[in-house]
N, C-alpha and C positions, 0 to 999 in steps of 0.2 A: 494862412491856414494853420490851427493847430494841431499836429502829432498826436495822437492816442498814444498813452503812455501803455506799457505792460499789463493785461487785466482787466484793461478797459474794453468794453460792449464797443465794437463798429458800427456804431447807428443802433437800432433799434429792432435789427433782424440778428443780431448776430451771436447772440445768446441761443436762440431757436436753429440757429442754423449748427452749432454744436453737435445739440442735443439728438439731430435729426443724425447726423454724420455718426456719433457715437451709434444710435440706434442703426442704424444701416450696417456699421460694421458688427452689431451685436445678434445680428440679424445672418450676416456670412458667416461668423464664427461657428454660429449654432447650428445652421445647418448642414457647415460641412463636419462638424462633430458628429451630429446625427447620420449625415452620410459613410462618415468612417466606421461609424458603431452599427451602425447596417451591415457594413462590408466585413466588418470581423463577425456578428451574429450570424450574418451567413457560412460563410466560410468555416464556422465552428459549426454550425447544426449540419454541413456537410458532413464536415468528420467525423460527425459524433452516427451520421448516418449510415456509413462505410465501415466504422467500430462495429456498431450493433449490427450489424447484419455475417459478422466474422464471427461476433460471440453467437448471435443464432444461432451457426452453423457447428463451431465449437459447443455448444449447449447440445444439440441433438446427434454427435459423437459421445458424449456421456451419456447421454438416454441412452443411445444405443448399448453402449457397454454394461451399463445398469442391467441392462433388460436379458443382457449374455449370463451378464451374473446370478441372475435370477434363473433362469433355464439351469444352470449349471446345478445352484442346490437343488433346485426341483428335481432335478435328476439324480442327487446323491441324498432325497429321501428329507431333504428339511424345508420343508413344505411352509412353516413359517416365515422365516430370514427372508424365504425367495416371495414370500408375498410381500414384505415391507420394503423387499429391494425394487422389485414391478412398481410398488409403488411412487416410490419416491422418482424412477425412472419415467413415470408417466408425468409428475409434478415436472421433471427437470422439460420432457418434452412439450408441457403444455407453454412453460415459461418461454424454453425457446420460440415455438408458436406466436407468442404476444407480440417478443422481440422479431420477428420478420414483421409481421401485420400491423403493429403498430408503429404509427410517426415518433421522431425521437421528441418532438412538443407533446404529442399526446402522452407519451411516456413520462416525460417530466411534470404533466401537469396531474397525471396519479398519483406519483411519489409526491406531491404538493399537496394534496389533497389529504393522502396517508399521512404524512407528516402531522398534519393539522386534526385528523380523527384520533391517530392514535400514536401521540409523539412516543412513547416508551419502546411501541414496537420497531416503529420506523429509527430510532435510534441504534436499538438490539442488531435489526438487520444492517444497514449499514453498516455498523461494527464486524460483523460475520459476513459479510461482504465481502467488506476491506482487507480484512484477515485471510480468507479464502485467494482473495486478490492476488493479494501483496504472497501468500506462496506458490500459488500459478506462477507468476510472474520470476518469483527468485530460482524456481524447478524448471522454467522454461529456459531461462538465461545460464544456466550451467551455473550458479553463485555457489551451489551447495558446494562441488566440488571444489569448488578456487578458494571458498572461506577457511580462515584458517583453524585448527582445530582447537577448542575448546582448552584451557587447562583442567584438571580435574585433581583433586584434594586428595592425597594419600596420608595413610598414617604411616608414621615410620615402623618397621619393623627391627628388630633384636638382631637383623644381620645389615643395620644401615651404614654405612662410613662412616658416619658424623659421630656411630655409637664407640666407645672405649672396645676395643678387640681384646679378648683374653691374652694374657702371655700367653706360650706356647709352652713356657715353665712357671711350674705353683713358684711362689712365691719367690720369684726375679722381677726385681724392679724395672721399671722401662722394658721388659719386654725381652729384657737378655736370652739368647738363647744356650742349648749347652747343660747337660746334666751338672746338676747342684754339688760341687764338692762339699766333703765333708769339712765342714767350717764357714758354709753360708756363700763361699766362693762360687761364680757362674762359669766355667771352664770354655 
């Protein structure tokens, strides 16, 4: 009988029988891929479900104090400011509102939507978002205080160190001190 060398088909099944093995294993890869990216999808739209319902709550702590602020000028006669403040306090509560009631998919798939209606603004916001974020976050975490302070650009002033100090006598060189004899002498 002759050996199959390296490469060689075993009969006339054995090219099919490969293909099927390849495929079978291409078939487990996939779907435990699928399975794991299930399990992280989920797990992520948890969290993401447990966040929004914190900032809800934090959102309508702002209403709330918007709405103190607004009483406050009303009370001290500037009737305007305190209507722009009510108002924005009612926007903040309405927002909040959305965030409890709305699923964090349904949420994403408005900002998907806005994105796609109006990229400029959905852009704008994000950015002011982010920004607003990203200061919550650094005022919440005490950073302001621990950062370290700034340099800040002075000019020099006429009494700096660096500057030439007057003798203490006209005309002594280096600074001699000692009333000027008569003859130029520094005593």
């Amino acid at each position: 009988m002759v050996e199959p060398r390296a490469g060689e088909d075993v009969g006339r099944g054995g090219g099919e029988m490969t293909t099927a093995v390849v495929d079978a294993a291409s078939d487990v890869f996939r779907a435990s891929g699928e399975r794991a990216l299930s399990e992280v999808r989920s797990y992520m739209r948890d969290a993401m479900e447990s966040r929004k319902g914190r900032a809800a709550a934090q959102l309508g702590g702002v209403a709330a104090a918007l709405h103190d602020a607004a009483r406050r000028l009303d009370e001290g006669n500037q009737e305007v400011p305190a209507r722009y403040t009510d108002l924005a306090a009612e926007q903040v509560e309405r927002l909040s509102r959305v965030l409890e009631e709305r699923s964090f998919d349904r949420l994403m798939s408005d900002a998907e939507d806005l994105a796609r209606r109006q990229p400029a603004l959905f852009i704008g916001g994000a950015a002011a978002a982010g920004f607003m974020l990203a200061r919550l976050l650094r005022n919440a975490s005490g950073a302001s205080a621990a950062e370290p302070e700034r340099p800040t650009m002075r000019r020099p002033s006429m009494e700096s160190d660096t500057m030439a100090q007057p003798s203490p006598v006209y005309g002594t060189p280096g600074g001699a001190t000692g009333p000027i004899a008569p003859g130029g002498a520094a005593g």
